[in-house]
Structures are given as structure tokens and as C-alpha cells.
VEXDREN-2710 file (C-alpha; in Angstrom, 1 decimal):
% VEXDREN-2710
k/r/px/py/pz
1/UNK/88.0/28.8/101.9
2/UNK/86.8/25.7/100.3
3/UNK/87.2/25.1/96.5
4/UNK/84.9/26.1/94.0
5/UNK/84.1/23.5/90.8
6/UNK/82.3/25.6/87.6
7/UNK/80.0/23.5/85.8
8/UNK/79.5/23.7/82.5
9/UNK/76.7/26.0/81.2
10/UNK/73.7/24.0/79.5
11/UNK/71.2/26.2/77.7
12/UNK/68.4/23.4/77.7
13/UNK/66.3/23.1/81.2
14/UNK/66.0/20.1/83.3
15/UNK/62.6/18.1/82.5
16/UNK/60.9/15.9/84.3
17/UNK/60.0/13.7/81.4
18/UNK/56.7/13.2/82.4
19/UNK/53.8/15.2/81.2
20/UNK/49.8/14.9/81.8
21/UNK/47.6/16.3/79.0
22/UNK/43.4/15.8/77.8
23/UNK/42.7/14.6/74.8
24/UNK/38.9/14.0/73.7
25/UNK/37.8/11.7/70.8
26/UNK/33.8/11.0/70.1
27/UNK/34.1/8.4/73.0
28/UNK/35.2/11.3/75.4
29/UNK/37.7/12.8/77.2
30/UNK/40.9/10.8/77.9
31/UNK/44.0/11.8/79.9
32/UNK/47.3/11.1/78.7
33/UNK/50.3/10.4/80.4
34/UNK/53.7/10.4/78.4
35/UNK/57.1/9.5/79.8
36/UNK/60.1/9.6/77.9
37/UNK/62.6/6.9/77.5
38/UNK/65.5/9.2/78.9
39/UNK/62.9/9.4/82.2
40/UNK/62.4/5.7/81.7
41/UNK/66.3/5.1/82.2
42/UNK/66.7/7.7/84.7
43/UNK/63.9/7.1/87.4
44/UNK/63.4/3.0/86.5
45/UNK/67.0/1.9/85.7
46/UNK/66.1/1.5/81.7
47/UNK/63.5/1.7/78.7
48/UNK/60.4/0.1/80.0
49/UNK/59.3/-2.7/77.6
50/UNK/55.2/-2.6/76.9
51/UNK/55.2/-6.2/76.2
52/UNK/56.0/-7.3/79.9
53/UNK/56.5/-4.1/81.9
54/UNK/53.2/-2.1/83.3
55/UNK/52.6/0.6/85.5
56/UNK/50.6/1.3/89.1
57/UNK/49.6/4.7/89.2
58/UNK/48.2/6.0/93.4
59/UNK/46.2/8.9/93.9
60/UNK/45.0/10.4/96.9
61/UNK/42.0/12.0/98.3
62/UNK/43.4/13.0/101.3
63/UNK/44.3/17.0/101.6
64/UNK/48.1/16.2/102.5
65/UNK/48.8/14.4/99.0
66/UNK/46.3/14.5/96.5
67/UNK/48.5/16.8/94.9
68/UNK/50.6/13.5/94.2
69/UNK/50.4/11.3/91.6
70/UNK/52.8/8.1/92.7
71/UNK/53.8/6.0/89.5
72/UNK/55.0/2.7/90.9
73/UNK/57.0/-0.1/87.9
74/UNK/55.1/-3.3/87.7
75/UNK/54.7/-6.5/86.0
76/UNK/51.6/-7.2/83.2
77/UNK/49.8/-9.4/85.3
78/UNK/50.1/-7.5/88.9
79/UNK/46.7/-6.1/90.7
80/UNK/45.9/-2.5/89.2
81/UNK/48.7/-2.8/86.7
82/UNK/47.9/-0.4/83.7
83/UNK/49.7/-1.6/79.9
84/UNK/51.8/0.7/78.6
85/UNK/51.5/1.7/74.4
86/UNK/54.8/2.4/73.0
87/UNK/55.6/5.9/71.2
88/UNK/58.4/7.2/69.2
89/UNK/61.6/7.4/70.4
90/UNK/61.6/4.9/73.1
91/UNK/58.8/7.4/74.8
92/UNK/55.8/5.5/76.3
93/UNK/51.9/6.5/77.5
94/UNK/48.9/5.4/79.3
95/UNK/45.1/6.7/78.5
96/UNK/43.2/6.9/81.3
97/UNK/39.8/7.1/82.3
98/UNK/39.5/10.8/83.6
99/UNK/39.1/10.2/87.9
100/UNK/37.5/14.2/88.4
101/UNK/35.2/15.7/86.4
102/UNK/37.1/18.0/84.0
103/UNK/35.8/20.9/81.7
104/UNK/35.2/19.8/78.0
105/UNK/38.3/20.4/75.3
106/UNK/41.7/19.2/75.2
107/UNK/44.5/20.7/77.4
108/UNK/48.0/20.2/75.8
109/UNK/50.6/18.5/77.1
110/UNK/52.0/19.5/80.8
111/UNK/55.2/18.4/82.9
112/UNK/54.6/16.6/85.9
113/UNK/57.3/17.7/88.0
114/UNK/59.3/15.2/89.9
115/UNK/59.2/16.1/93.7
116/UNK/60.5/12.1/95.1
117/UNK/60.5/8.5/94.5
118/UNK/62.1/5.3/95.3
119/UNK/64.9/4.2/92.4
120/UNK/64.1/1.7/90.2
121/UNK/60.5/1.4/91.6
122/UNK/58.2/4.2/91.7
123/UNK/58.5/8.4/91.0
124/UNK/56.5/10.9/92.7
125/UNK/55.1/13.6/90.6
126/UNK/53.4/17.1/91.2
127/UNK/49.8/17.4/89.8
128/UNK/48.5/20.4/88.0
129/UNK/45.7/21.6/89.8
130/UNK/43.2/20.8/87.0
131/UNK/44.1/16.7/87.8
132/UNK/44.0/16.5/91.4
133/UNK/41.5/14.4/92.5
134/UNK/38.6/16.2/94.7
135/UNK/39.0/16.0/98.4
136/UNK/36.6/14.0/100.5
137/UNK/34.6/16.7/102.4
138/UNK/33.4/15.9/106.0
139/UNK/30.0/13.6/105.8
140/UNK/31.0/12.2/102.3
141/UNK/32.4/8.5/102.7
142/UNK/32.8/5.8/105.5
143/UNK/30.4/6.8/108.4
144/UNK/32.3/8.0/111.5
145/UNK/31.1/5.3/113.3
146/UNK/32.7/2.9/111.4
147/UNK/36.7/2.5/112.9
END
């Protein structure tokens, strides 16, 4: 029979880190995405630094993924990179246009479960249903004449 190794019991869950909430100020509605710095270390080898480091964030359309959310490191001055505003505790967020139409009021703060990634580079995380973006539907789009 092979060994058994008890672990010790911890009373706190695991978190993700990452959450997704809607915040709404007389501009409009924003969406907020929060990371903590014990994320930061964990899924991109350290505390991201807001002055140099930036973020890619991928979403899909298509119906296999648009569940995803795929949050890639970059640098400032790459394509798409998004700056990052620094919170307490070493914690850092983005505000971000809203990419679906989403009903009015705030929603509070979610985890974004992590569900794959590439170390050191990017994290795949699970969107709430409310944040997916809407699927292309048959006719909408590239005509299907075009290859």
C-alpha cells in the first residue's frame, strides 16, 4: 500500500486573486479588474510595477472560449497593452471600457477563477456569465464568401 502524507488543515480557501466587478460614475459604467500582489507573484513570477509593466487582456467571440478572459504580461509601449493603477497592498487594477452591453448599477466584486496559463506570461480566467462577450450569430460579421 503506498504511503499517505496529511497535510496541514488551512481554514482560509484557495483564491484566485483576480476578481471582475461594475462600477458606474456620471461618465458610465466601468469594469474593474483587481489582481492581488500575492496573484501577481504567483501567476507572473513577482509584483507587477505600473510604471513599466502593462497588461494584454483576449477575449473571444467564438462559442468554445468566450467564456475566457486570457490576461497576457506586457511591456508599456507593446500593441493593446492596457496601464495598470496601483492599489493598496501591492494589489493592482485596470478600468475598462465595458465590451457587452450590461444592465445599469454596479455589481460587486467577483473571482475570476483560474482554469490555465502559461508561467510568468499570461493566466487564463473563467468569466461570470454577465461578462462574456456575445457570440457572433450566423449572418453577423465577415461574409461567407470572404475565405
Amino acid at each position: 500500500m503506498p504511503p499517505i502524507y496529511p497535510q496541514l488543515f488551512s481554514g482560509a480557501s484557495a483564491r484566485s486573486g483576480f476578481s471582475i466587478a461594475v462600477s458606474e460614475l456620471r461618465a458610465g459604467q466601468f469594469i474593474r479588474i483587481g489582481i492581488t500582489a500575492l496573484a501577481q507573484e504567483k501567476r507572473f513570477g513577482g509584483v507587477l510595477r505600473p510604471q513599466s509593466d502593462a497588461l494584454v487582456l483576449r477575449l473571444s467571440s467564438e462559442p468554445k472560449d468566450n467564456h475566457i478572459l486570457q490576461v497576457i504580461l506586457a511591456e508599456l509601449d507593446e500593441p493593446n497593452a492596457l496601464p495598470l493603477a496601483g492599489g493598496i497592498k501591492g494589489s493592482i487594477s485596470l478600468k475598462l471600457t465595458p465590451w457587452r452591453q450590461i444592465a445599469t448599477g454596479k455589481r460587486p466584486a467577483k473571482e475570476l477563477p483560474v482554469v490555465g496559463g502559461q508561467a510568468s506570461k499570461s493566466v487564463l480566467l473563467k468569466l461570470p456569465e454577465w461578462a462574456r462577450p456575445e457570440l457572433i450569430k450566423i449572418g453577423q460579421g465577415k461574409s461567407i464568401m470572404e475565405g
